[in-house]
N, C-alpha and C positions, 0 to 999 in steps of 0.2 A: 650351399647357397639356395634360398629359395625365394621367389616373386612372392611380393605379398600384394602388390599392386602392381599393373603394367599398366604403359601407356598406351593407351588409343589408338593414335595416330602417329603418323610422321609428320614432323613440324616444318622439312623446308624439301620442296621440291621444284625443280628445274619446270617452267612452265613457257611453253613455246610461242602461248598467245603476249605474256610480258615480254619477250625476248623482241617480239617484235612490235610490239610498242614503245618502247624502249627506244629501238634502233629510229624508229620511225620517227621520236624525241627530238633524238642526236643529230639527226640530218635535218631537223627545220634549223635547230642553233644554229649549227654550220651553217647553213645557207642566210639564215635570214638573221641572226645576230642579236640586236635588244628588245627587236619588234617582235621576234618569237618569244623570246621571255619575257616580255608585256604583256600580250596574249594569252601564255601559259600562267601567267601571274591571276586572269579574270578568269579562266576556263578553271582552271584546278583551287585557286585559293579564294575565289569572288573578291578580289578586289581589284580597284583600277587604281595604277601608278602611271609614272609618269619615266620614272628610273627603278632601277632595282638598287644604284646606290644608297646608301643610309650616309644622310649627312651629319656633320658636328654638330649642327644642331638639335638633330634629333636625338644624338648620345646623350646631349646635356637637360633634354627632356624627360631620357627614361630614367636617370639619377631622381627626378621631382615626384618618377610617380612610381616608386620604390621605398619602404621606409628602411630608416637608415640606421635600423639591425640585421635588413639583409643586405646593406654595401658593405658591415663590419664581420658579416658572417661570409662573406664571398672573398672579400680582402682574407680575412682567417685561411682559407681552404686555399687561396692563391699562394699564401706564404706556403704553405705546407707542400703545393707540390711543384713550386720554384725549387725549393730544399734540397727534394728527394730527384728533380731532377738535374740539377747542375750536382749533387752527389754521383749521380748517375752518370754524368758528360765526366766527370774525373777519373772514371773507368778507362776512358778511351784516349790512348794514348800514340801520339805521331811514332814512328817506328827507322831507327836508320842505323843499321848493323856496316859498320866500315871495316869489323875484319869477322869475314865469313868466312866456311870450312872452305873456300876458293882464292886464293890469293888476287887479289885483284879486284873483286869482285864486293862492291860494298852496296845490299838491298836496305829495302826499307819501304813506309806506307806513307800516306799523308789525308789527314784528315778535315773535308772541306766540308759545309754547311751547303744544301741544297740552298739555292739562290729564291727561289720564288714555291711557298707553297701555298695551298688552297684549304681550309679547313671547313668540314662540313657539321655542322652541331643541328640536331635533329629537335622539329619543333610540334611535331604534331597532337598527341595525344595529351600530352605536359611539356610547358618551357623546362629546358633544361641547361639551366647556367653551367651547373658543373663542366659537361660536355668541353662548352669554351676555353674553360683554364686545363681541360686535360690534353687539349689539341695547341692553342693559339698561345700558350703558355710554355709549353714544351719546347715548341716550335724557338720560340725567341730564346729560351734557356740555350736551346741548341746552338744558336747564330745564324738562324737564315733571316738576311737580310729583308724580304717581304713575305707578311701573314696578312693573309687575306683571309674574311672569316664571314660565312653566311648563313641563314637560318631561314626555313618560310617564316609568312605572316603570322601573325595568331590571333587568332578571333577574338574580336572587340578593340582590337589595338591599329588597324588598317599598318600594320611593319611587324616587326620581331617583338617577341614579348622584350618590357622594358627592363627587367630581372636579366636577361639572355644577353641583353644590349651592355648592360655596367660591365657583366662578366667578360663579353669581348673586349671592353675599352680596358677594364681593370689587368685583364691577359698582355694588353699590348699591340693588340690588330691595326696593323696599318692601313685595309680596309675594311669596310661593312658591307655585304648585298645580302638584301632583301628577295631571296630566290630561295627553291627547295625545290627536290624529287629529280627526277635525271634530269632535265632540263640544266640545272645548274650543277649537275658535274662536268655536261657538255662545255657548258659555258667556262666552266675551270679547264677543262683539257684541251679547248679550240680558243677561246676566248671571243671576246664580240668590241664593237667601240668604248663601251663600259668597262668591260669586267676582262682583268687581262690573264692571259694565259698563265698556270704555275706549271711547274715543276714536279710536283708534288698532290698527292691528294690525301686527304685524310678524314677521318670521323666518319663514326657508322650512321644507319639512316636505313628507312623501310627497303623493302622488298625492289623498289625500282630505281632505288641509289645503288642498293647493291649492285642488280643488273647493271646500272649505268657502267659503274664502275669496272666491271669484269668485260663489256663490251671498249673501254677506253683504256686499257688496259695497253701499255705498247706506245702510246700516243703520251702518254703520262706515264707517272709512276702513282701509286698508291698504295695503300698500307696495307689493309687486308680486304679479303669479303666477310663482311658480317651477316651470319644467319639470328635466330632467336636467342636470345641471352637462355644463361642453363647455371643452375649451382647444383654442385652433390655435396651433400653432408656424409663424413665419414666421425660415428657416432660409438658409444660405449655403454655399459650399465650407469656412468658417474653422468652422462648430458641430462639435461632440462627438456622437458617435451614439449614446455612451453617457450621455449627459447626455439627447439628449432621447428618447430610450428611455422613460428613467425615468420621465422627465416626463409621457408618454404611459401610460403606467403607474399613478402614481402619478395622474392621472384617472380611468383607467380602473376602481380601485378603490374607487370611491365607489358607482357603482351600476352593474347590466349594463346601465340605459339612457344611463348616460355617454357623451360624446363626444367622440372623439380625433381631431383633423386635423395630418397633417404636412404643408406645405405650402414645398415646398423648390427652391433652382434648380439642383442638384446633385443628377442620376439614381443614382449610384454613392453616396453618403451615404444618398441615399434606401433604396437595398437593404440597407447595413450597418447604419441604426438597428434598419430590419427584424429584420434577423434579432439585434441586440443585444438588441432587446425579448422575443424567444423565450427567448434564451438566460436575461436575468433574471428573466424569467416562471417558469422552471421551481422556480427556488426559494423564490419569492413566496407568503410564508403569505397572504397576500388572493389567490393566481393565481385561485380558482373561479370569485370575480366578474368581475375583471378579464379573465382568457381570454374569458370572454360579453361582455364588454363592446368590446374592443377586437375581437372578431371578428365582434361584427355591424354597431356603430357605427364603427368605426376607419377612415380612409379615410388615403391617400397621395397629394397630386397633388404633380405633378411641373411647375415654374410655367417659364416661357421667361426669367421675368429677376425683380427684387424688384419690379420697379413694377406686374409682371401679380401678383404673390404678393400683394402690400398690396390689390388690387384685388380679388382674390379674400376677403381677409380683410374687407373693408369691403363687400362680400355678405352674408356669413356674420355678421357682425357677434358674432362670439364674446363670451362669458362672460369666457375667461380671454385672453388675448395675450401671447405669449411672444415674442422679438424673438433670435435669435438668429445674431447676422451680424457683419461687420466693422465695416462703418461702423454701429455701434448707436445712437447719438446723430442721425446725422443721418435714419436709418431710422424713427427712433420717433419724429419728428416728423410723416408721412404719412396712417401709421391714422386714422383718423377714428369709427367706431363699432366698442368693446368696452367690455365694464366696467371691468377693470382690466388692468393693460400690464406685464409685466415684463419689463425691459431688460437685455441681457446673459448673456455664457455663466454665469453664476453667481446667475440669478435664477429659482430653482423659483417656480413657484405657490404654493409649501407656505409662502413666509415670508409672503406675502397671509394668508393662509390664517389662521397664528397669531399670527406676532408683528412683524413691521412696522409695523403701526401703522391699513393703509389696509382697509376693510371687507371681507367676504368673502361678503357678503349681496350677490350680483350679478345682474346681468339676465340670463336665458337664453330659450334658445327663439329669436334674433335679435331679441329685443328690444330688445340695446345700439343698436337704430335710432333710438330714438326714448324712450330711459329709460335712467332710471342705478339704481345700486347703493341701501344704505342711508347713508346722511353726515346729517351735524349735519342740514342743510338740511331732511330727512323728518320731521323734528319740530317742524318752526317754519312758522305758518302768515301769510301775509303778507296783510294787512287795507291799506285805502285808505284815503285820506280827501281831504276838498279840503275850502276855508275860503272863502267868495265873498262878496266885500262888496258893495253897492250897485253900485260900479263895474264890478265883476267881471259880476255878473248883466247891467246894461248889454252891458258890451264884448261878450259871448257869447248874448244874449234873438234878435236877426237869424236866425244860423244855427241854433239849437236849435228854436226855432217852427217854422223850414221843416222840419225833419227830422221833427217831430212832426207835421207835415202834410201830409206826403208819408204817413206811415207808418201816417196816419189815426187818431193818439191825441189826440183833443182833447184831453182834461181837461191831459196832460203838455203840450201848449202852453199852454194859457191856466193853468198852475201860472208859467208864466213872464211871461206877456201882463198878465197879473193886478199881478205886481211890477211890471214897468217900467211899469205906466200909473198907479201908484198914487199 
C-alpha cells in the first residue's frame, strides 16, 4: 500500500462550545415551546412567522411554483423507493414457534410500527426533496401511523423550498413544520402547543442536529449520528478516470468536510483521475466547496492488489462504496462493512442518492462497522413473548431457580418454586 494523497485534516470533532449551545437550544424549547421556535425561527433563519406549521395551503402553492417535470421526476423516485422499501418490510417476518426444544413452552416475536415519528430533511446549502421520500416515505411503507416532516426556510421562499414541500406531500407526511437546527429536534423529542411529540427521530442534518440528537438521545429514539458524507472508490486497470473523477467530485460537493477515497491497484490511473478531477473541477459551479473539500479530506492510496484494497475498504468502512473493476460481481461479493455499494462502471452514487430506490440516509464516521442506513426495519419495533403451560414451567423451574440463586434474587426464584410446589 502506498498514500499517494492524504488528507489534511480530520473532518468531525466533538466540540465543547456546540455541545453547549446546543443544550442551551433544548432547554429554551422545553421551557418556552412555539415562542422559542419563533424566535429561533428570526435569530437563525431571518424570517418572522407566525407558526412553524405549514398549512394545505401552502403545500398547494408550492405544486404552482415547481414545473411539473419535477412532480413527475419526484413521483418517479417515490415509486422506486416505495418498491424497494415494502420489499424490504417482507423481510420482516412475526415469529411464533408452538413446539420449541421445551415441551411447553411456545416463543415468538411480534412486530409493531413505532406510533409517532419525526423526520428531519436538511435544507440549508440546497433543497433537498430526495431526503423526504427517503425518510417520510419509508416511514408510511413501514406503518407508523404519524409522519411528521420538517425542513428550515430557504431563502427567497419565507417557508421550505416548494420542490422539498411536493416531496413531503407526494411521501405522505401527515404533518409539515417549518423549523431546522436543534431547535426542532427538541421540539420533536419534547414537543411544544404546535408540534407534538414523536417517537422516533430521523434524517441527517448539520453539525447541531447531530448534537441535538445525541443530546436527546433516551428521551427519544433516533436513527443514527450523521457525521460528513464519505465514498471510497475500490478501482482496477479496466475503471474510467473520468468516471471516477466525477465521482469523487460529485462527493466532494456536498460539504468541505466530505470525504473522498480513491483506492486503486493501478499507479498510472491513479495519477490520471488525478488530474481528470482538476481539469472538471475548473468548470464546476459547486468547485468552491468541492476544491476545500477534496484538498483537505481527499486522499489516493495506491493498494498492491484488490484483496489489500477490500481490506483497506472494510477499515474505513465507508458511507458510500463504489466497485469499479473487472470482475464486478465477484468483487462485490468481499466488502463486508458500508452502507450502501454501487456496482459497476456505470453506478454513481447519485442514483442512491435519488432514484434507485435504496436509502441515502447512511452510516458515516465508520460507522458502517456496526449499523446500517434507514430501511423499513428502523420503524418497526420487535416485542417478545412466550406462552408457558404447567409443563413448560416444569420442564424449565431446575435450571431457572439455580440461576436466580446464583445471582442472589430470591423472590425471582421462589416466583417459580412457588408454582412447581403448588
Amino acid at each position: 500500500m502506498k498514500m499517494l494523497k492524504q488528507a489534511e485534516k480530520k473532518t468531525c470533532q466533538r466540540d465543547q462550545r456546540l455541545t453547549a449551545t446546543v443544550m442551551d437550544i433544548i432547554d429554551d424549547v422545553q421551557e418556552n415551546g412555539d415562542k422559542a421556535l419563533i424566535k429561533m425561527a428570526k435569530k437563525f433563519d431571518s424570517i418572522d412567522i407566525n407558526t412553524v406549521r405549514v398549512s394545505k395551503e401552502d403545500v398547494r402553492k408550492a405544486y404552482t411554483q415547481v414545473s411539473e417535470e419535477t412532480v413527475k421526476h419526484i413521483k418517479f423516485a417515490a415509486g422506486q423507493v416505495r418498491y424497494f422499501a415494502g420489499e424490504q418490510l417482507k423481510c420482516l417476518l412475526p415469529l411464533n414457534i408452538t413446539k420449541s426444544k421445551i415441551d411447553g413452552l411456545e416463543l415468538g416475536h411480534r412486530l409493531t410500527p413505532v406510533e409517532k415519528c419525526g423526520c428531519y430533511i436538511p435544507g440549508g446549502r440546497y433543497p433537498m426533496p430526495s431526503a423526504a421520500l427517503m425518510s417520510v416515505l419509508v416511514a408510511k411503507v413501514a406503518g407508523v401511523k404519524h409522519v411528521a416532516a420538517c425542513s428550515p426556510p430557504y431563502a427567497g421562499f419565507g417557508t421550505i423550498h416548494p420542490a422539498t414541500l411536493v416531496a413531503m406531500d407526494i411521501a405522505g407526511a401527515d404533518e409539515i413544520y417549518c423549523m431546522g437546527g436543534a431547535q426542532a429536534i427538541a421540539a420533536y423529542a419534547y414537543g411544544t402547543d404546535t408540534v407534538g411529540k414523536v417517537d422516533l427521530i430521523v434524517g441527517p442534518g448539520n453539525k447541531f442536529v447531530t448534537e441535538a440528537k445525541r443530546q436527546v438521545i433516551g428521551d427519544v429514539g433516533i436513527d443514527s449520528l450523521a457525521g460528513p458524507s464519505d465514498v471510497l472508490i475500490i478501482a482496477d486497470e479496466t475503471a474510467n478516470p473520468t468516471f471516477m473523477a466525477i465521482d469523487l467530485l460529485a462527493q466532494a460537493e456536498h460539504d468541505p468536510d466530505a470525504k473522498t477515497i480513491l483506492v486503486c491497484t493501478d499507479e498510472e490511473l491513479c495519477k490520471k483521475t488525478e488530474a481528470e478531477l482538476h481539469r472538471l473541477l475548473k468548470d464546476l459551479p459547486t468547485r468552491e466547496v468541492a476544491s476545500i473539500s477534496w484538498e483537505n479530506n481527499g486522499e489516493i492510496i495506491l493498494a498492491d492488489n484488490i484483496e489489500e484494497a477490500i481490506a483497506i475498504s472494510n477499515k474505513i468502512a465507508p458511507e458510500h462504496l463504489e466497485i469499479q473493476v473487472k470482475n464486478e460481481r465477484e468483487v462485490a461479493e468481499k466488502p463486508l462493512y458500508y452502507g450502501s455499494m454501487f456496482v459497476g462502471h456505470y453506478a454513481p452514487v447519485a442514483f442512491g442518492d435519488f432514484v434507485s430506490g435504496t436509502n441515502h440516509t447512511l452510516p458515516t464516521m465508520s460507522t458502517a462497522r456496526f449499523s446500517n442506513g434507514v430501511w423499513a426495519g428502523t420503524f418497526i419495533n420487535v416485542t417478545f413473548h412466550q406462552f408457558v403451560s404447567r409443563q413448560g414451567c416444569e420442564n424449565m423451574a431446575e435450571a431457572c431457580m439455580h440461576f436466580a440463586q446464583t445471582e442472589g434474587l430470591i423472590a425471582h426464584r421462589d416466583s417459580v418454586r412457588l408454582r412447581v410446589e403448588e
